[in-house]
C-alpha positions in Angstrom: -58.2 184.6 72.6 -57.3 183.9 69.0 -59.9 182.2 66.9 -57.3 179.7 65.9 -53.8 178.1 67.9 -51.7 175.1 66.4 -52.7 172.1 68.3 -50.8 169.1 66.6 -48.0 168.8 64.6 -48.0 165.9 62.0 -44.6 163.7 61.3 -45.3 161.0 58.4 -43.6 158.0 59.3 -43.1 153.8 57.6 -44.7 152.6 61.1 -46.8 155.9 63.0 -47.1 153.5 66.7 -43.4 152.6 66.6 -42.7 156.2 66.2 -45.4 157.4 68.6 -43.7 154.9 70.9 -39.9 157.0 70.6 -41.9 160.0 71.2 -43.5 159.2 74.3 -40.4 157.5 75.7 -38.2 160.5 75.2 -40.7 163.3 76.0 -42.6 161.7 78.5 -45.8 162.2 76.7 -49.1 160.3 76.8 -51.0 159.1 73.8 -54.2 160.9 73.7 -56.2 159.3 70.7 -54.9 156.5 68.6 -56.1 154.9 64.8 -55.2 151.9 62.9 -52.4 153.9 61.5 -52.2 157.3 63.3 -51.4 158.1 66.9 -52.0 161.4 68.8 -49.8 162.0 71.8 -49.0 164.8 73.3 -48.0 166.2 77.0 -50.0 165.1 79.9 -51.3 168.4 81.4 -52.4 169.6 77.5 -50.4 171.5 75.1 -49.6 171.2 71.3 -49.5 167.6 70.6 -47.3 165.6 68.4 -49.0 163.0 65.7 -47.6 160.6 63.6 -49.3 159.2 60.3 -48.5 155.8 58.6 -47.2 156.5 54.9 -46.6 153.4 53.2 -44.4 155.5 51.1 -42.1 157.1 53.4 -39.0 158.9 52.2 -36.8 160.0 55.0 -35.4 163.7 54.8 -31.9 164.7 53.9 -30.3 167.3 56.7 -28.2 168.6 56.0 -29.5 168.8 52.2 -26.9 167.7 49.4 -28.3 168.3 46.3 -31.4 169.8 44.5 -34.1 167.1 43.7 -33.0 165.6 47.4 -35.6 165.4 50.3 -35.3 168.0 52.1 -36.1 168.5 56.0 -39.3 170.3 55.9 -39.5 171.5 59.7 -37.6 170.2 63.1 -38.4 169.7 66.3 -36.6 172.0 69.0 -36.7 170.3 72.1 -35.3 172.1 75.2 -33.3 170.1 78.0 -31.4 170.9 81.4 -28.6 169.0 80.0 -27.1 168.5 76.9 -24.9 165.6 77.5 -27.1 163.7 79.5 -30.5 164.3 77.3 -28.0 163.5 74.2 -27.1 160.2 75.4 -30.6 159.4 77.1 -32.2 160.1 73.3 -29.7 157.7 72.0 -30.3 154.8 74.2 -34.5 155.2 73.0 -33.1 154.9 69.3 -32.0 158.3 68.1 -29.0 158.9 66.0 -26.9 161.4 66.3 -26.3 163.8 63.1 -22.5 163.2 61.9 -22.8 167.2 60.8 -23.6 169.4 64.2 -23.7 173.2 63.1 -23.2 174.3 67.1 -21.1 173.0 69.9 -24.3 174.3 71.8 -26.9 172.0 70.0 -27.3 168.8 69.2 -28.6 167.5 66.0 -30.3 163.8 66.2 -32.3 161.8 63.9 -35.7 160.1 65.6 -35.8 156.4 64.4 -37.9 157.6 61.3 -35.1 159.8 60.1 -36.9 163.4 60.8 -34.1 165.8 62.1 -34.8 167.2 65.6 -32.3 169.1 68.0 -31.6 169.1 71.9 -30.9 172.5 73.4 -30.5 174.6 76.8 -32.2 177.5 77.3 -28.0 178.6 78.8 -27.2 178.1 74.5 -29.9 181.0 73.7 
């Protein structure tokens, strides 16, 4: 075994429960530890968690980017899903946006409520 593995991945967000809360709605995920403004969830059986800090001063990212000096997305989410359509519209409904630029017919490119990019895919568009 390695002497190290990634065990959370950190989103700043304005509000880290309401966030938290998208999360565990669209990936079915349980929270594991929570603070006054930082939440730990992450799938029920173990596995890399998800965790969202509160920063007051929240800039959302730009994606795609439009100019130098712009926020840029830092890192995505891939999230993998039997079915495109119905996942798409099922991420919606819990908040999501949909990106107005979508690079692949294959992939879809959302925005969680906090404005960080992440995409929907099948393991058929690999």
């Amino acid at each position: 075994m390695s002497p190290t593995r990634l065990s959370t991945v950190v989103l700043d967000a304005p509000d880290a429960r309401a966030l938290a809360d998208f999360y565990l709605r669209l990936l079915g995920y349980v929270v594991r530890a929570e603070e006054r403004d930082w939440v730990l969830v992450g799938p029920p059986g173990g596995g890399t968690g998800l965790a969202f800090q509160t920063e007051p001063g929240y800039v959302p990212p730009l994606w795609p980017g439009r100019k130098p000096g712009d926020q840029q997305m830092m890192l995505h989410l891939d999230i993998e899903v039997d079915d495109l359509e119905s996942e798409t519209a099922r991420a919606l409904a819990e908040g999501a946006r949909l990106a107005e630029y979508q690079p692949q017919d294959d992939v879809r490119v959302l925005f969680d409520p906090a404005g960080h990019p992440f995409c929907l895919w099948t393991a058929a568009s690999q």
